[in-house]
N, C-alpha and C positions, 0 to 999 in steps of 0.2 A: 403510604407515603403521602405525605402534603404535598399543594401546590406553588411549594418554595420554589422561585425561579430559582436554578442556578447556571449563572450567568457568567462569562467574560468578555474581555474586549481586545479591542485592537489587534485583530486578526489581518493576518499579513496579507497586503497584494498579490493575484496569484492571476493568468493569463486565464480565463478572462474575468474582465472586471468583475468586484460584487457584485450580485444582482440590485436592482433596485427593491429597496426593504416596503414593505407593506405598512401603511403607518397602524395599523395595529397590532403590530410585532410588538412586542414587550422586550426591550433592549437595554436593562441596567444593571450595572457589575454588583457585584459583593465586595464589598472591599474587605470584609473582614475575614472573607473564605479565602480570597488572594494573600491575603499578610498571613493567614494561617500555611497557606501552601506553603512559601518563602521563594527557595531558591528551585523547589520539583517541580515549580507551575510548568507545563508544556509548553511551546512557542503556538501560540492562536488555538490554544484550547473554548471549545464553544459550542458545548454542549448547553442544550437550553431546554427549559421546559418552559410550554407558553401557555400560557392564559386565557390567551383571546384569539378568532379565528380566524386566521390568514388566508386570505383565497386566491393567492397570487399563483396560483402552480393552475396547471391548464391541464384541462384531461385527455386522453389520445385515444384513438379507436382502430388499436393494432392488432394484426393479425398474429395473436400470442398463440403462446404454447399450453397447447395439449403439452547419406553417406561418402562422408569424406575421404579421401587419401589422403595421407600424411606427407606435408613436403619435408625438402631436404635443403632445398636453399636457403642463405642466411641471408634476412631480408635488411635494406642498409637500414641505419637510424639517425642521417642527418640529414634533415632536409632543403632545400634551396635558402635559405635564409630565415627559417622558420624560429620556433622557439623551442630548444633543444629538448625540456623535458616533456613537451607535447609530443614530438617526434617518435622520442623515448616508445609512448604510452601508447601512439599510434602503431608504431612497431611491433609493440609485445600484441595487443589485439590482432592485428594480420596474422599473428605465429601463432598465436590461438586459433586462428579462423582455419589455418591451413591443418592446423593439426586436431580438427573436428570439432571446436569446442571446446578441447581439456586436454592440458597440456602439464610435464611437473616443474619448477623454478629451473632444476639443471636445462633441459628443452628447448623454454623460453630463450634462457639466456646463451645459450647455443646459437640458438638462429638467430637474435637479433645481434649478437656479437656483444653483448651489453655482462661488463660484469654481474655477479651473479647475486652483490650484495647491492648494485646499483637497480638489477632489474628486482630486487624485494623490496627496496624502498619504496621503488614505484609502483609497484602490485599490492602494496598495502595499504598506499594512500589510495590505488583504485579500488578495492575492495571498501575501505572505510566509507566511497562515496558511492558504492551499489554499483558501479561499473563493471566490476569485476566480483565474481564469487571464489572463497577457496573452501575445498569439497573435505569431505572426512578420511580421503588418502592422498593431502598435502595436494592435489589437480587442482590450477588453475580455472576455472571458467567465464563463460559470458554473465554480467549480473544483470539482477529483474531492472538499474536504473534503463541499460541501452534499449532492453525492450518496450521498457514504457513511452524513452522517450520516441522509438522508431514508430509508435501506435500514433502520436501525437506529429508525425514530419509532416511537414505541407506538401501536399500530394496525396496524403492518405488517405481513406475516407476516418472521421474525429469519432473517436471511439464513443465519446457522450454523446454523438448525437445517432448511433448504430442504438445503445444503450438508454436512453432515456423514453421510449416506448414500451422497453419491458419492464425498467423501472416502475413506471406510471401503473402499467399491468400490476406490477408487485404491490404497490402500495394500495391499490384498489383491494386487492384479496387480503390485506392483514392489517390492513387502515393505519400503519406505522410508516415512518420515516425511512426512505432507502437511502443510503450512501453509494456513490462511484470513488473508488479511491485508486491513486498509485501510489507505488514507493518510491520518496526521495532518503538515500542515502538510509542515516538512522530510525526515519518516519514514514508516515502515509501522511498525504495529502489527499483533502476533500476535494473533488472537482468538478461533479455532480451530484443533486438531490434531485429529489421528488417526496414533497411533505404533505401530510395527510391533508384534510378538512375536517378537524377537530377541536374539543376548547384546547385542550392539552396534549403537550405530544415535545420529543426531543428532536435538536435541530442543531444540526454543522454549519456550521460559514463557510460557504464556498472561498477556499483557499487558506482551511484552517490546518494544523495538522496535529500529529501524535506519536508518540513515538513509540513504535512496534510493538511491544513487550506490553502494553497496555491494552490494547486492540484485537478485537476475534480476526480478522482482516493481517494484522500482522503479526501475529502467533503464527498463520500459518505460512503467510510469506518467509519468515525466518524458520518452520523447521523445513521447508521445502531445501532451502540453501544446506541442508544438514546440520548435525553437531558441533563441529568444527565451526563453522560459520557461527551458530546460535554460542557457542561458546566467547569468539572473538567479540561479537556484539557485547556482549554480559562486560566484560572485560572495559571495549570501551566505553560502553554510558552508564556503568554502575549499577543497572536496574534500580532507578530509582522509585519509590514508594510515591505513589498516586490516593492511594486510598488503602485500606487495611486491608484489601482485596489483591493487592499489587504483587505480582508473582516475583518476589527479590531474588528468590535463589537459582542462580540458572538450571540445578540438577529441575528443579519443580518444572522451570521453564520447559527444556527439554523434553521432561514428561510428557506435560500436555500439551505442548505444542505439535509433538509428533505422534502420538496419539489422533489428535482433531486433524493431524494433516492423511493419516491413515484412514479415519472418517468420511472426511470431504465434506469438513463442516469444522466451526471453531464458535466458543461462546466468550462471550466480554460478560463478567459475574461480578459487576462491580466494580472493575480495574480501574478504571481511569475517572471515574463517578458515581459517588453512592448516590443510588437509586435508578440506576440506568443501565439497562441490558441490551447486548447486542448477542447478534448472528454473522458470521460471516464467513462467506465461500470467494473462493479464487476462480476468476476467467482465464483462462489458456490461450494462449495462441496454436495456431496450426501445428507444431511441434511440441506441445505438451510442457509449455514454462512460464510460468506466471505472467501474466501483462498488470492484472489489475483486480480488484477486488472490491465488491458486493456486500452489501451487510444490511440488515434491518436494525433499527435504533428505536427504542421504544423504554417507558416508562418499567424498572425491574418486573414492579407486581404483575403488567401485564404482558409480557413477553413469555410466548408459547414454544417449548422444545418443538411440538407438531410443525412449526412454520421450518424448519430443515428441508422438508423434501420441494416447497414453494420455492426457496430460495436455491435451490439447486437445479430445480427447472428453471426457473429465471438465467440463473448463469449460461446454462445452457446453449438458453433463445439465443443468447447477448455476442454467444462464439459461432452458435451457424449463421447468426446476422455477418460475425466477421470476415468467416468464412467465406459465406458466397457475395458479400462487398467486396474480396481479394480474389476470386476468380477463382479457388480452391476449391 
């Protein structure tokens, strides 16, 4: 592989600001790889290969690594003056809550009293928005968006900054680029790096994203949700074509998505950018459900299978940090 930048722009605002860029960053688009993508370009796609040697990342000297009862009451769904189909939404969630986690449409819409084609409508647009999971025998569940964003509530301790120590750890042992990602809705969002000290090397825009199906990080965010779900998805964004690498066919999807989720490990093989290989594992929460996900980003040729069990301890650290930061 040459040392062709391949570059884009205009990556989206994301809490917190860009970082400030290093004026030896090498930051200019392709226009002709953009008008070649057309309409499949991803929103804040930025994947980069640099050139020149950015030393803005700071080293760190961390201590690394070696039941519910089901209710019965129907809860109301109109609130004081509120906004009805928020109500709606917050309703069917409590009948989730009460009823473990996983609940089927009849249930739902039992307890919140909410017709049954009124509570589907709303459980699909929650679903579409990662709010809501629906499983592979038609149950309702909680989706990976409310976890993510409960990691991020003010009060918490900010999972980037629990995670940016082992990061830093990570990237020291395989001299590649580490990502912190979550899931919005369709995609992953970048929200953390830690990038080497090298001439060349691949690099996310904090607050860039992508959209699952292309990504070792959301392969297995989506077969975690099971079949069903990894099916719905296929359905709504088409699987579009990224690169000749781009897994179009949801059967393929499925495969190795649930596969790598069997593993506890997933690989990006070119999906979203020729000549760019990833890694990536999922972080848990206390309960065993995806919060967020881990990946190394590295030039194809040199991207090593062996780096799996690094980045699997890395995850690790990153959930007993969470852990004993939550008192668990």
């Amino acid at each position: 592989m040459t040392s062709t930048d391949m570059l884009t722009q205009n990556a989206p605002q994301f809490p917190p600001p860009d970082p400030v860029r290093s004026p030896n960053t090498v930051d200019s688009p392709n226009p002709a790889r953009s008008q070649e993508r057309g309409a499949n370009s991803y929103r804040g796609q930025s994947t980069t290969l640099l050139t020149k040697n950015a030393a803005e990342d700071s080293q760190a000297n961390a201590d690394l690594p070696a039941s519910s009862g089901r209710g019965k009451t129907q809860a109301p769904v109109t609130g004081g003056g509120g906004i009805q189909v928020i109500d709606r939404l917050v309703a069917l969630l409590e009948a989730l809550a009460r009823n473990g986690g996983g609940a089927s449409l009849k249930v739902l819409a039992a307890e919140t009293g909410l017709h049954p084609s009124t509570a589907f409508r709303i459980l699909a647009s929650a679903v579409e928005n990662g709010l809501i999971e629906r499983g592979d025998g038609g149950l309702y569940g909680f989706g990976a968006q409310l976890t993510a964003w409960a990691a991020l509530r003010q009060g918490e301790t900010d999972i980037r900054d629990l995670a940016r120590p082992v990061m830093e750890w990570l990237r020291d042992q395989v001299e590649e680029t580490i990502n912190l990602t979550l899931r919005e809705g369709d995609e992953v969002i970048y929200v953390e790096r830690a990038t080497p000290h090298r001439m060349m090397r691949v690099e996310q825009v904090i607050g860039s994203r992508a959209p699952l199906h292309v990504t070792a990080v959301g392969k297995l965010l989506l077969a975690s949700s099971g079949e069903a779900a990894v099916r719905d998805y296929a359905d709504r964004t088409g699987l579009s074509a990224y690169t000749e690498h781009t897994l179009t066919q949801v059967e393929d999807l499925w495969h190795q998505a649930s596969q790598s989720l069997a593993a506890g490990y997933a690989f990006d093989n070119e999906e979203a950018e020729i000549g760019v290989g990833c890694i990536g594992v999922l972080i848990r929460d206390r309960a065993g459900e995806p919060l967020a996900g881990l990946s190394i980003s590295a030039p194809r040729e040199r991207r090593r299978d062996e780096w799996t069990g690094l980045i699997q301890e890395a995850a690790r650290c990153i959930e007993e940090r969470l852990a004993k930061a939550r008192g668990s």
